[in-house]
Every structure is written in C-alpha cells, then in structure tokens.
PADREN-170221 format. One record per atom (N, C-alpha, C, O, CB): residue in three letters; atom name; x, y, z. Coordinates in pm, whole numbers. Glycine has a CB too. Layout:
! residues N
ALA  CA  X  Y  Z
...
! end
This chain:
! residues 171
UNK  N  -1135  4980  1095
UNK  CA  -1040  4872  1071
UNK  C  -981  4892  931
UNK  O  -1061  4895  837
UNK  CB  -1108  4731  1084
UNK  N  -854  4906  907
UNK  CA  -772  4896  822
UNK  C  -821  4828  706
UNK  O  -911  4752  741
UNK  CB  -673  4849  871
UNK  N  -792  4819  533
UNK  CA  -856  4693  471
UNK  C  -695  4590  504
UNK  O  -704  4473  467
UNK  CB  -918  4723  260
UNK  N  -546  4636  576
UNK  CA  -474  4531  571
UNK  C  -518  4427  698
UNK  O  -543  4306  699
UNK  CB  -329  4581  570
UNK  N  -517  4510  784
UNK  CA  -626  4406  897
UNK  C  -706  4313  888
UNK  O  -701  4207  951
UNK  CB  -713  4456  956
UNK  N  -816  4357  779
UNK  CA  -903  4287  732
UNK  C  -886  4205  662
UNK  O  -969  4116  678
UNK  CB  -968  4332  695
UNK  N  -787  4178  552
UNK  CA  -725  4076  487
UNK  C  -608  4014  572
UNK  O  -540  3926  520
UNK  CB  -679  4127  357
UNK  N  -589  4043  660
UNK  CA  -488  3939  729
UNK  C  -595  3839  785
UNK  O  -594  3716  776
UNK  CB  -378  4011  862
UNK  N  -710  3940  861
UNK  CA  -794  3840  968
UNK  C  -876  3760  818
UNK  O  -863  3638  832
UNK  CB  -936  3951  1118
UNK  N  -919  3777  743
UNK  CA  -958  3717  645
UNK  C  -846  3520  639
UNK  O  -864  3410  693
UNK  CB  -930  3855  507
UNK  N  -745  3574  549
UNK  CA  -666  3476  555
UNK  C  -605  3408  692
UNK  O  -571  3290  693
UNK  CB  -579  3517  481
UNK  N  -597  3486  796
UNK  CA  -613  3399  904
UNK  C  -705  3269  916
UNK  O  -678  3152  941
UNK  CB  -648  3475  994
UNK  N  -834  3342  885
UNK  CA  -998  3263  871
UNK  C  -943  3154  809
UNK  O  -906  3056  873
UNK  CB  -1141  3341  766
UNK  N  -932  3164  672
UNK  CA  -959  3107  558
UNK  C  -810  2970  600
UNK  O  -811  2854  557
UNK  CB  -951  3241  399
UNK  N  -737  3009  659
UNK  CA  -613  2873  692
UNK  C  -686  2831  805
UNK  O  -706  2711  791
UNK  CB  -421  2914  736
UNK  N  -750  2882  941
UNK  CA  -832  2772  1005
UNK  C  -907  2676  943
UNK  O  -883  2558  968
UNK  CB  -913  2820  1078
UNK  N  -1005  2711  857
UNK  CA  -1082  2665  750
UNK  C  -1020  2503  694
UNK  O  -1089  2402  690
UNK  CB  -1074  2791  629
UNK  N  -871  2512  655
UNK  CA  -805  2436  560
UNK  C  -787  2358  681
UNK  O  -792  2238  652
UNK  CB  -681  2493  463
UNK  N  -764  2383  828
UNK  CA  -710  2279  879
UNK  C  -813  2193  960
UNK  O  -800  2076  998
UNK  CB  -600  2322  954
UNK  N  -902  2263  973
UNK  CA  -1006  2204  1007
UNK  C  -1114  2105  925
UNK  O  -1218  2054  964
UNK  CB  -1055  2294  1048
UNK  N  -1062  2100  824
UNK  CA  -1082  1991  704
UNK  C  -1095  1862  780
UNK  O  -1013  1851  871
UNK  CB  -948  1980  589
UNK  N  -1176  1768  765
UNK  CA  -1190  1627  784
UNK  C  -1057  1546  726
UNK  O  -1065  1560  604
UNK  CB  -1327  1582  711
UNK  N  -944  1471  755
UNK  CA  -889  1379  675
UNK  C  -947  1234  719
UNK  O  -992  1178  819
UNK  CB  -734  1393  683
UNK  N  -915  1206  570
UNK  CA  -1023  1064  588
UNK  C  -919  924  619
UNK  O  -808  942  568
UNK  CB  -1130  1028  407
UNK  N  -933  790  690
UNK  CA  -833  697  710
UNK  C  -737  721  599
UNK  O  -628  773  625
UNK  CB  -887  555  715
UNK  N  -774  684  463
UNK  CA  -703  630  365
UNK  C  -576  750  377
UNK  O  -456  724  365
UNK  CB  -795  612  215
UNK  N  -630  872  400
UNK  CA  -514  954  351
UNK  C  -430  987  516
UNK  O  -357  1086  515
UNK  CB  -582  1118  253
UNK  N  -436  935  602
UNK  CA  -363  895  721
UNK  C  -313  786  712
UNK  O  -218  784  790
UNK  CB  -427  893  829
UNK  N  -328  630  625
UNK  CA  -286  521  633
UNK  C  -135  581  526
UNK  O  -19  547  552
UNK  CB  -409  394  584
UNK  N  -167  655  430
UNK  CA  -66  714  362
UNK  C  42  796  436
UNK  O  160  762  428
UNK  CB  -125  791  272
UNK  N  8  886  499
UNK  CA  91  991  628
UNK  C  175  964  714
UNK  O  290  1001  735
UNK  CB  21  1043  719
UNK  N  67  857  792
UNK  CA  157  816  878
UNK  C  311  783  881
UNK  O  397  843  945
UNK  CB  109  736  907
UNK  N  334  644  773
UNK  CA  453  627  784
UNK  C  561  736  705
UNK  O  676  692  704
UNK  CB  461  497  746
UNK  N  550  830  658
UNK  CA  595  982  610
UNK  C  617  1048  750
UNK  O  713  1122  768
UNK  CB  466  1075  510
UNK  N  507  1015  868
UNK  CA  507  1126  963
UNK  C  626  1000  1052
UNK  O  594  1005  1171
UNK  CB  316  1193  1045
UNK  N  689  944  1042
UNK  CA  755  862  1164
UNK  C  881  930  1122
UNK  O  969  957  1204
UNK  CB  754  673  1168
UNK  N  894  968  949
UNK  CA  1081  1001  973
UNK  C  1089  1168  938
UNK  O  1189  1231  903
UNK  CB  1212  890  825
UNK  N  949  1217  959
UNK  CA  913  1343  886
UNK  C  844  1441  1002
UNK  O  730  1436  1047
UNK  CB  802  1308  752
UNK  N  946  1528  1032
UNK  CA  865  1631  1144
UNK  C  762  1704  1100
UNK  O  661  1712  1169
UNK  CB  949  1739  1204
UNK  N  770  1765  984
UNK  CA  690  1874  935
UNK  C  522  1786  870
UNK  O  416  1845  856
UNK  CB  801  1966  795
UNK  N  540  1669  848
UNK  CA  444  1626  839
UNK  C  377  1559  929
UNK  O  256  1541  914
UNK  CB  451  1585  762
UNK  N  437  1513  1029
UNK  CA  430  1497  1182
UNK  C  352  1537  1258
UNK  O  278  1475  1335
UNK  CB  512  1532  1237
UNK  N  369  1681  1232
UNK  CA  303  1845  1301
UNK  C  183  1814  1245
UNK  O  83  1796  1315
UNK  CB  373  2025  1244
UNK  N  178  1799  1026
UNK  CA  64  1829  989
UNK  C  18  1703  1041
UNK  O  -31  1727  1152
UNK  CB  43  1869  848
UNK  N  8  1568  1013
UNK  CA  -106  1469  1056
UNK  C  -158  1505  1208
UNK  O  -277  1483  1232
UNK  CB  -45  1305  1053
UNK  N  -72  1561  1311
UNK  CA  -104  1538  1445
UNK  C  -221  1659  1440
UNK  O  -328  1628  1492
UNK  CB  35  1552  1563
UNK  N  -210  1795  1382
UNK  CA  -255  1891  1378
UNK  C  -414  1879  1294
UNK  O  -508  1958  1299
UNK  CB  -147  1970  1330
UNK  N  -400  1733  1210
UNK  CA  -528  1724  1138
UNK  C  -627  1627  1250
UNK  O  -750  1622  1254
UNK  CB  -500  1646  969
UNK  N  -560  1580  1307
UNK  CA  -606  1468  1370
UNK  C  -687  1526  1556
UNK  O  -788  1491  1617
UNK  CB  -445  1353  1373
UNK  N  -598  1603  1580
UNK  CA  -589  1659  1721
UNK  C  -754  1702  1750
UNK  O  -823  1780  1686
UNK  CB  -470  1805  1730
UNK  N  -790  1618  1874
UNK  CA  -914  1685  1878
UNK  C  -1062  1662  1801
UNK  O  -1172  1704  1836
UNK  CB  -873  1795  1848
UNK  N  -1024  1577  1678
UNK  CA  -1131  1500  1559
UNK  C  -1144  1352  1594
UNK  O  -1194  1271  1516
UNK  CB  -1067  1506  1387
UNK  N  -1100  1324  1702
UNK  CA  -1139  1209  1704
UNK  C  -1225  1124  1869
UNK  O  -1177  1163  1975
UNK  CB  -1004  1153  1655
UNK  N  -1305  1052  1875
UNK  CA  -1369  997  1961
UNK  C  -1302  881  2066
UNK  O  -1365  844  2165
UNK  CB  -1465  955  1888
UNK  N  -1190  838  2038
UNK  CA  -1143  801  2136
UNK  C  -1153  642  2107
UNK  O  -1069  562  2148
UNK  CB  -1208  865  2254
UNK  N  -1270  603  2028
UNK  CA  -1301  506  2003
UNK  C  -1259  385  1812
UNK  O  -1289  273  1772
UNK  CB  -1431  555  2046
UNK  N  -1186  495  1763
UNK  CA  -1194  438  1603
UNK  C  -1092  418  1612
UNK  O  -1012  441  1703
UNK  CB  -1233  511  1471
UNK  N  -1077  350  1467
UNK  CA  -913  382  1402
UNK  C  -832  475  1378
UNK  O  -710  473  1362
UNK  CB  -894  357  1303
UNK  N  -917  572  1376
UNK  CA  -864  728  1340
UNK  C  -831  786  1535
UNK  O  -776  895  1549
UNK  CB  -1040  853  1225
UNK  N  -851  746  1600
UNK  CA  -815  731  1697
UNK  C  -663  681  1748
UNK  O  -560  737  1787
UNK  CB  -901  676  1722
UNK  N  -703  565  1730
UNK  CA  -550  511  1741
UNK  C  -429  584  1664
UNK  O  -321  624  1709
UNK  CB  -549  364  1686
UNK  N  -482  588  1530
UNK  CA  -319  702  1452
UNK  C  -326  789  1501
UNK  O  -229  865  1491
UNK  CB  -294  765  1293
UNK  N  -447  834  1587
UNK  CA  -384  992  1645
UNK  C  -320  977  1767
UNK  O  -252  1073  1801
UNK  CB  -499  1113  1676
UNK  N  -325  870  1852
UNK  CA  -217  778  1947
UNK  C  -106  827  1894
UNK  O  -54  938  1882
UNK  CB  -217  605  1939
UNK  N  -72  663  1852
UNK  CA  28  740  1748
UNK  C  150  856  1720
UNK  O  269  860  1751
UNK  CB  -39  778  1691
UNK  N  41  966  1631
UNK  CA  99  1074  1611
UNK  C  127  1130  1722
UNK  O  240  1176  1739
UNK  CB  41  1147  1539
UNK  N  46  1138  1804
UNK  CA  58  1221  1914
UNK  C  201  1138  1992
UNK  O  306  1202  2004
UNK  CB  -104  1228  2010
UNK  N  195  1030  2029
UNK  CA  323  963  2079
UNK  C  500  1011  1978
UNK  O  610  1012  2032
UNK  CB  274  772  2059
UNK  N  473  1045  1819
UNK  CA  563  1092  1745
UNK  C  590  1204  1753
UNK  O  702  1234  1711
UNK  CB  548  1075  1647
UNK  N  505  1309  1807
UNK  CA  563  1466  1835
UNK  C  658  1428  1951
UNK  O  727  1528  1964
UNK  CB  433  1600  1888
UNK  N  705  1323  2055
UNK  CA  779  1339  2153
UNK  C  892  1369  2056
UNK  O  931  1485  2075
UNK  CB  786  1224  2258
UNK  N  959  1308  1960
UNK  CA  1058  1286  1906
UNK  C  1088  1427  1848
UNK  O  1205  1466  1850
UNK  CB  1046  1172  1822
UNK  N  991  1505  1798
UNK  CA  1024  1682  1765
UNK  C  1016  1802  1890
UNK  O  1007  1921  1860
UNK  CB  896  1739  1648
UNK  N  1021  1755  2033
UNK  CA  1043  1840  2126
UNK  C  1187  1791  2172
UNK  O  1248  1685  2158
UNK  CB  927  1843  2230
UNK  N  1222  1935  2247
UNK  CA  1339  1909  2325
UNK  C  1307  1865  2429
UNK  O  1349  1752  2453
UNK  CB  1417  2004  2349
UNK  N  1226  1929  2528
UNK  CA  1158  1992  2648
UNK  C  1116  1830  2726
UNK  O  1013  1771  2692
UNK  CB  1000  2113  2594
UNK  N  1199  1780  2818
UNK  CA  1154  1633  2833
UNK  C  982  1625  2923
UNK  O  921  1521  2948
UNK  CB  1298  1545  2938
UNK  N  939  1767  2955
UNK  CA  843  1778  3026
UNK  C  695  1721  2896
UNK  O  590  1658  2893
UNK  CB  853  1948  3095
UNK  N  771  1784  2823
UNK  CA  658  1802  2706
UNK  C  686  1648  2586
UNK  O  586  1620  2519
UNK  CB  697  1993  2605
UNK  N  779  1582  2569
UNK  CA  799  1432  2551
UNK  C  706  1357  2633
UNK  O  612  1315  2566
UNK  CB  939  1387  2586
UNK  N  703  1332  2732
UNK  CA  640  1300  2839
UNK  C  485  1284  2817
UNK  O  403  1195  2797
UNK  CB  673  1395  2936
UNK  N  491  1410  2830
UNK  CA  361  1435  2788
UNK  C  236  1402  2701
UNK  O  117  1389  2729
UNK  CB  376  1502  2768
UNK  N  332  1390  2549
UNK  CA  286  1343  2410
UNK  C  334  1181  2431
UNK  O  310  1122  2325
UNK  CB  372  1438  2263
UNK  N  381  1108  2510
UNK  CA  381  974  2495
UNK  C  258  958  2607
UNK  O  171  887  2557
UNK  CB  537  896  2522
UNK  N  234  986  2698
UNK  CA  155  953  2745
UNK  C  10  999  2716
UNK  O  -72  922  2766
UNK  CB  196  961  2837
UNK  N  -27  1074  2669
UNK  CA  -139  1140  2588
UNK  C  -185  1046  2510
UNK  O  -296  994  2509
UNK  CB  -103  1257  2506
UNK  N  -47  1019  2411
UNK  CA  -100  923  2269
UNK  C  -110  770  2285
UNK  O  -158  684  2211
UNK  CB  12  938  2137
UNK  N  -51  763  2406
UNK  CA  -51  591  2478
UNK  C  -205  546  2489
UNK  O  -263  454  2431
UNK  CB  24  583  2669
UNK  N  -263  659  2598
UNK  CA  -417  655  2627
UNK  C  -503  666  2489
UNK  O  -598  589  2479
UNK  CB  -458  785  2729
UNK  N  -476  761  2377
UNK  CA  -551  725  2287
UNK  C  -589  600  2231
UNK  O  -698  550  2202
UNK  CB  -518  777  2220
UNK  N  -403  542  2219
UNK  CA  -439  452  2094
UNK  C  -450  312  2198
UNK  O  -435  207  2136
UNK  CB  -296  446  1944
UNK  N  -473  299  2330
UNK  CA  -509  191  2413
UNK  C  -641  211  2467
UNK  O  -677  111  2529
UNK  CB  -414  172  2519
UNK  N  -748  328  2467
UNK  CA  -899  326  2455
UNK  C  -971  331  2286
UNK  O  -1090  341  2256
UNK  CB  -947  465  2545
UNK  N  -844  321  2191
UNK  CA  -932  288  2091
UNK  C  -874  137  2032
UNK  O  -933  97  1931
UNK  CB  -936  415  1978
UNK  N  -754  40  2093
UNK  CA  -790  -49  2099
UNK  C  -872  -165  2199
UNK  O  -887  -282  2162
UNK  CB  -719  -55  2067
UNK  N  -913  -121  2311
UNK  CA  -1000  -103  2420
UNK  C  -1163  -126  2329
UNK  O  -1244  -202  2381
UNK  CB  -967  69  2501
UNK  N  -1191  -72  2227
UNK  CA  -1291  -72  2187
UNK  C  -1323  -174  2076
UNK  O  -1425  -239  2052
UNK  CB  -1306  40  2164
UNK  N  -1189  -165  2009
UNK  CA  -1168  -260  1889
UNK  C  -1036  -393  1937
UNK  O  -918  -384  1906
UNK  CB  -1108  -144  1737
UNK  N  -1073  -460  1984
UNK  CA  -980  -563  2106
UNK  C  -924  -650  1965
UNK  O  -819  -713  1971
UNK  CB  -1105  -690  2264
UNK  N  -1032  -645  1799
UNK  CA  -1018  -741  1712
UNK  C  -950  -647  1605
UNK  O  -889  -713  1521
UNK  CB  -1155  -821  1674
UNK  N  -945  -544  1592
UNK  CA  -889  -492  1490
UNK  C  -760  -505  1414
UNK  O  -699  -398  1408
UNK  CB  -895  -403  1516
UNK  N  -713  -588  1366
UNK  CA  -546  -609  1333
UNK  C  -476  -467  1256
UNK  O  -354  -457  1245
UNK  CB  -527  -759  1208
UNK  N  -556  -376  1214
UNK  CA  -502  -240  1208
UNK  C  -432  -195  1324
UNK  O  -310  -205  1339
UNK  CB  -604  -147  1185
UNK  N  -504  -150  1397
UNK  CA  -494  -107  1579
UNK  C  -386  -189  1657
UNK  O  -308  -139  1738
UNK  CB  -652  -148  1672
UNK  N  -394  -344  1617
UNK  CA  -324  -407  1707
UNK  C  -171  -415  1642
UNK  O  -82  -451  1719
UNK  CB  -396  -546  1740
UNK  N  -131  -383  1497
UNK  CA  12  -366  1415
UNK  C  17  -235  1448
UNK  O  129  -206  1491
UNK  CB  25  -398  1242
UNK  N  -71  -129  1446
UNK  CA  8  4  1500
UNK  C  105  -19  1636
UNK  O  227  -3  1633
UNK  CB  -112  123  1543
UNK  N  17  -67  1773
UNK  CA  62  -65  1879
UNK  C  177  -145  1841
UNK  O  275  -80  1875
UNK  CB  -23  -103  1983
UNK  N  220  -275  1776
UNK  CA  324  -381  1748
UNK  C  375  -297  1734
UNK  O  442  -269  1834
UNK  CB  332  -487  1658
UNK  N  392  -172  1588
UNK  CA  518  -143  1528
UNK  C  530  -7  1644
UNK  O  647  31  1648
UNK  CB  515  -110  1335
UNK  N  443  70  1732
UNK  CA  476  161  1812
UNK  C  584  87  1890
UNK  O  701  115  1866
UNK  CB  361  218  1886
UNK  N  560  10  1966
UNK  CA  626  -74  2114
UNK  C  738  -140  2009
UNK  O  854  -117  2043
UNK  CB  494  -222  2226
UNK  N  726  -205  1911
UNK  CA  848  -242  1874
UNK  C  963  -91  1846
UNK  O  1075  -101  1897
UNK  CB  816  -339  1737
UNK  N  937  11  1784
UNK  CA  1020  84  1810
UNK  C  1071  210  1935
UNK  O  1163  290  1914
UNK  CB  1004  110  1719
UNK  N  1001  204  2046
UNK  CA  1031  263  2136
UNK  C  1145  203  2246
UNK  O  1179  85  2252
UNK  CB  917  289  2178
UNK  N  1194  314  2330
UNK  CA  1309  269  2369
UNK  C  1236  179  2464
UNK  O  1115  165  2484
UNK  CB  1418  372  2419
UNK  N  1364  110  2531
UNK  CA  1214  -17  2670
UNK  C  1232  72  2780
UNK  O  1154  41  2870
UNK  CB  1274  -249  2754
UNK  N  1317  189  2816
UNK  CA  1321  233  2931
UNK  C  1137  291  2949
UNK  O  1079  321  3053
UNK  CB  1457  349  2939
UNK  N  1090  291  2821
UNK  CA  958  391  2859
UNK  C  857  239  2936
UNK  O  748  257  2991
UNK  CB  859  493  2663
UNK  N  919  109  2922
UNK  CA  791  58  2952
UNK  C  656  41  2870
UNK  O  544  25  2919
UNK  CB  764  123  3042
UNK  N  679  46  2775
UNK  CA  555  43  2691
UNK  C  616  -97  2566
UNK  O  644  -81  2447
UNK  CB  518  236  2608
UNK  N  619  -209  2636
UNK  CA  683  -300  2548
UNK  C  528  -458  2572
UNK  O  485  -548  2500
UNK  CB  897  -337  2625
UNK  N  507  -423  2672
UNK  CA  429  -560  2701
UNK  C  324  -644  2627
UNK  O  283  -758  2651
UNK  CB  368  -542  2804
UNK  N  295  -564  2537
UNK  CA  191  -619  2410
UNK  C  281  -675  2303
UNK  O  215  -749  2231
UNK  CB  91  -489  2333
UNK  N  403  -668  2268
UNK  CA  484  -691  2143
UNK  C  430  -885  2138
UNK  O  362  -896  2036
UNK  CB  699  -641  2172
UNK  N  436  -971  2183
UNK  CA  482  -1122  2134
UNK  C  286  -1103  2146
UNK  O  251  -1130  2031
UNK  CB  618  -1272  2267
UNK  N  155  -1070  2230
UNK  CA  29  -1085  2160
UNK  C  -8  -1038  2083
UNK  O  -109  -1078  2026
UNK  CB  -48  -1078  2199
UNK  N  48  -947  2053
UNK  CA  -15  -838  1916
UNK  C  69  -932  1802
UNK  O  4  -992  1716
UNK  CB  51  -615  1918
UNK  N  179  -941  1806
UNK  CA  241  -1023  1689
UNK  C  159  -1145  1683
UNK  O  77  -1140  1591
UNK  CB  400  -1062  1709
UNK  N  157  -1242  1745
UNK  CA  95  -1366  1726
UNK  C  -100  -1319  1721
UNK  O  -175  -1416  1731
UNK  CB  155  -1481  1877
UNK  N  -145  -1229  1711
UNK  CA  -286  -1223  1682
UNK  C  -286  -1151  1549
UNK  O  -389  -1156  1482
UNK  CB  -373  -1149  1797
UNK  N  -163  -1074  1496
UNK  CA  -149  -1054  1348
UNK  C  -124  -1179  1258
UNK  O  -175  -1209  1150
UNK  CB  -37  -961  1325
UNK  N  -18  -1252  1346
UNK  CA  37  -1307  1221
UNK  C  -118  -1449  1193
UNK  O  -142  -1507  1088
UNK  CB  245  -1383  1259
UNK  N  -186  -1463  1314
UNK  CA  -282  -1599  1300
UNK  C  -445  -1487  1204
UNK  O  -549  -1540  1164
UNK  CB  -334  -1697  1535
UNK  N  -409  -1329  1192
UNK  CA  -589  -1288  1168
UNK  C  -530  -1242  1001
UNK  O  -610  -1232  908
UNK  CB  -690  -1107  1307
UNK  N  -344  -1209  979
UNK  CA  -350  -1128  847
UNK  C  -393  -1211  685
UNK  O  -400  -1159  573
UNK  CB  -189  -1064  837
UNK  N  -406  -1286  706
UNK  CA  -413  -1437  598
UNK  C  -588  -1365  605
UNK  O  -665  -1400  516
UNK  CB  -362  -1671  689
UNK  N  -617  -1307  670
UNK  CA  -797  -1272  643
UNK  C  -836  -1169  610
UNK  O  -948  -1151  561
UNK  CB  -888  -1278  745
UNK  N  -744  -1075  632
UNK  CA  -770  -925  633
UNK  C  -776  -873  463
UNK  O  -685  -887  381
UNK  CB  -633  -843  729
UNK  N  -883  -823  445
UNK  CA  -969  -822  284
UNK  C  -879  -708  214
UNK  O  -832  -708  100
UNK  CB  -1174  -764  287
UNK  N  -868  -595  331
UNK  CA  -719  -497  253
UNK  C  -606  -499  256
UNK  O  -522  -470  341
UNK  CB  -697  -385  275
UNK  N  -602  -553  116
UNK  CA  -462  -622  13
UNK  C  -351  -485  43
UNK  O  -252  -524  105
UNK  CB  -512  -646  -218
UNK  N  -348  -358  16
UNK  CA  -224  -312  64
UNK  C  -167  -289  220
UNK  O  -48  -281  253
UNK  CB  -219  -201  5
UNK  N  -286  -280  310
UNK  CA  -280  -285  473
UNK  C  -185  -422  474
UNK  O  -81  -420  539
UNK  CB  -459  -304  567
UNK  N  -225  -545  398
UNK  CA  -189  -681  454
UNK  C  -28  -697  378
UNK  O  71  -770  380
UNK  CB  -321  -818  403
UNK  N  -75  -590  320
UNK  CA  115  -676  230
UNK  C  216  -498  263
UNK  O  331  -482  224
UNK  CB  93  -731  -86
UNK  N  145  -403  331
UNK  CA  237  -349  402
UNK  C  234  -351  592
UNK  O  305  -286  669
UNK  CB  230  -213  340
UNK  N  141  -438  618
UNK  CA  181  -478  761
UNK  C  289  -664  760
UNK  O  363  -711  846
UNK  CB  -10  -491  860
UNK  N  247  -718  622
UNK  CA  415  -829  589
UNK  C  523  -727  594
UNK  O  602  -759  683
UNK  CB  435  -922  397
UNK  N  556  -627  540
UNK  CA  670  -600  491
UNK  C  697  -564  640
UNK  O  811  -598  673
UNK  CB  686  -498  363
UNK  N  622  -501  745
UNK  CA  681  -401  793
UNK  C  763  -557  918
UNK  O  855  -554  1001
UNK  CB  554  -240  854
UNK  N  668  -673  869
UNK  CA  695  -757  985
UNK  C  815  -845  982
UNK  O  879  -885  1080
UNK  CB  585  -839  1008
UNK  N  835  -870  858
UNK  CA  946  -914  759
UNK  C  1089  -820  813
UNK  O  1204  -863  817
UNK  CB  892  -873  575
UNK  N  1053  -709  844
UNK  CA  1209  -638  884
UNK  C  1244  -620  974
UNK  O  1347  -559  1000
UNK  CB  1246  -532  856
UNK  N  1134  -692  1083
UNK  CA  1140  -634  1233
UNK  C  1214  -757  1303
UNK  O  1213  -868  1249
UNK  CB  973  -597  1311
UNK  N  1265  -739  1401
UNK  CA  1354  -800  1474
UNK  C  1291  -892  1541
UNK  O  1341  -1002  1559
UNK  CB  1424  -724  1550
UNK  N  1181  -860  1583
UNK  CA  1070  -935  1642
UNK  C  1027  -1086  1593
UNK  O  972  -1179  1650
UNK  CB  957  -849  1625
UNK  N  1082  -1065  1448
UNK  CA  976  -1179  1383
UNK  C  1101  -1283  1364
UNK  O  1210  -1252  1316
UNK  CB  875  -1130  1209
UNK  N  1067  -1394  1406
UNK  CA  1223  -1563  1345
UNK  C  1161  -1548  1202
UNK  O  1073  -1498  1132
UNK  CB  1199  -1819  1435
UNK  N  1269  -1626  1209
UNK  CA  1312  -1705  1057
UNK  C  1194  -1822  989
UNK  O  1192  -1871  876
UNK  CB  1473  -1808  1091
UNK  N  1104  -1843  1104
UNK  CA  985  -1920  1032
UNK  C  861  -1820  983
UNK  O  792  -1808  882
UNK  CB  920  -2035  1141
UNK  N  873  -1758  1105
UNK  CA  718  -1631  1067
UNK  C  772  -1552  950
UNK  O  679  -1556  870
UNK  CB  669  -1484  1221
UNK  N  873  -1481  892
UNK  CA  943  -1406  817
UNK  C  920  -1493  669
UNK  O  883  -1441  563
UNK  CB  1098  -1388  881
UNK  N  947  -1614  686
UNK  CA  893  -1714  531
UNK  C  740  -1693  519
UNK  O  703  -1626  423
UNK  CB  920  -1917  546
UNK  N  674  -1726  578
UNK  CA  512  -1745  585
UNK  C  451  -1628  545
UNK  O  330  -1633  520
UNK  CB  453  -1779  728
UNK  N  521  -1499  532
UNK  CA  514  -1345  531
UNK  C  531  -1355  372
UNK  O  436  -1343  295
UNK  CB  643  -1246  632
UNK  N  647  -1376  339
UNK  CA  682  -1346  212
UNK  C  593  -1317  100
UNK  O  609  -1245  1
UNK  CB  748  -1434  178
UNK  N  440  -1431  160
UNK  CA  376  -1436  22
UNK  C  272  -1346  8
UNK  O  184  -1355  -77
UNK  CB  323  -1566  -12
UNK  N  283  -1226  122
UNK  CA  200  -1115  149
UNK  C  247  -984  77
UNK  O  180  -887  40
UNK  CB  195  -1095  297
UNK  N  380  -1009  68
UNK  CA  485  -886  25
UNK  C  400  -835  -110
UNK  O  382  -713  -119
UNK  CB  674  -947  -20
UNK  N  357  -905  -192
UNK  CA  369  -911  -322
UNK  C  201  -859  -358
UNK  O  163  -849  -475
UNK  CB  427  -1072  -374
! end
C-alpha cells in the first residue's frame, strides 16, 4: 500500500471520527434554528443527529425535525417524501414518550405551523399552542422560554390577547 493511500484512508478515519462525535442538546437548541434557513448546516445537524438517537428524548424529536428539513434541500419528490415522513415518526414517538414536554410540543407547533397544509400534518397546532401558552410561565429555562415567546409573538397562530401575555417573556 502506497504511503498516499495510507494517508488518505487515515484522514478518511480521522473525519468519521469528527462526525461521530456526540452533540449535546444545548448545541442543537443553538443549530437548529440556523438549520431551518441553512442547508449546509442542515446536512451538518441531520448528519450529527442521524442514527444517535433512541426514539424516545428530546434529541429525538430535533432529529424529527431535521430530518423533516432535508425535504426542503432535495429535488427528488420521492426522497421529500421520504424525509417528512421519517422525521414525522421521530419527533411523534418522542413526543409519544414525553406527552408533557413543552420543548417537544413548540417544536411540533413551530414544525406544523410552518408546513404547507397540503401535507396534512397541521392537527396539533391550536393543542400544542394552548398547552404552551398555559405550561411556559413554568418552564425554569429562561432562554428556551423567552425564545419559544418570541417565536410565538410572530406567528400567525397567536391573537392579539396571547401575543400581550407573551411580551413579558421576550425580555
């Protein structure tokens, strides 16, 4: 074997290595919304996530999620398809597990609030909203709670009374 062989398969190694790295919530709670208007980071969260997770966590559900956001970087409607329904089942057996989680239950809100309705994936939007807006006044993480206000504050979803009651989360 060549020594260029050997240093390719080397650094081959050594980038499996890097991707096979653990990422931990915090630095997916960061990603994510980067990966909704961002292909290339898209690829990377889905690619960190793919396969690391149990079906059952939070880290579960963002890989829902992600996996539902690669539809938007294929052409191929076979393979759209595919990644929405893949990431549907994730992030609905890992709120399946966590029925109380207001993390889990604002992902699915802000997923279904932005998908088109032809997909059918709209029917949770008015319980997931009304079990955020009655659990976020409790929820102990201060930037989760004042960036699941903001995100609720802009959404179309929310009147003119829930949108005041929000305000004092922003901050």
């Amino acid at each position: 074997m060549s020594k260029a062989v050997l240093v390719y398969c080397l650094l081959l190694l050594a980038s499996f290595s890097v991707f096979a790295q653990d990422i931990t919530l915090n630095e997916v709670r960061k990603k994510y919304p980067l990966a909704t208007k961002n292909d290339s980071i898209c690829t990377e969260l889905y690619n960190a996530l793919n396969g690391k997770t149990d079906g059952t966590d939070i880290l579960s559900g963002y890989a829902g999620g992600v996996t539902m956001l690669m539809a938007k970087s294929t052409a191929n409607p076979f393979s759209k398809m595919e990644y929405f329904k893949t990431g549907k089942k994730l992030l609905e057996d890992a709120i399946s597990h966590n029925k109380n989680d207001i993390e889990l239950r604002f992902l699915r809100f802000a997923i279904q609030d932005n998908l088109p309705a032809m997909l059918g994936y709209n029917e949770n939007l008015e319980e997931d909203k009304s079990y955020i807006l009655k659990y976020l006044p409790m929820l102990d993480k201060l930037e989760l709670r004042k960036a699941i206000a903001k995100y609720l504050v802009k959404s179309e979803r929310t009147n003119e009374k829930e949108k005041a009651s929000l305000k004092k989360y922003e901050n």
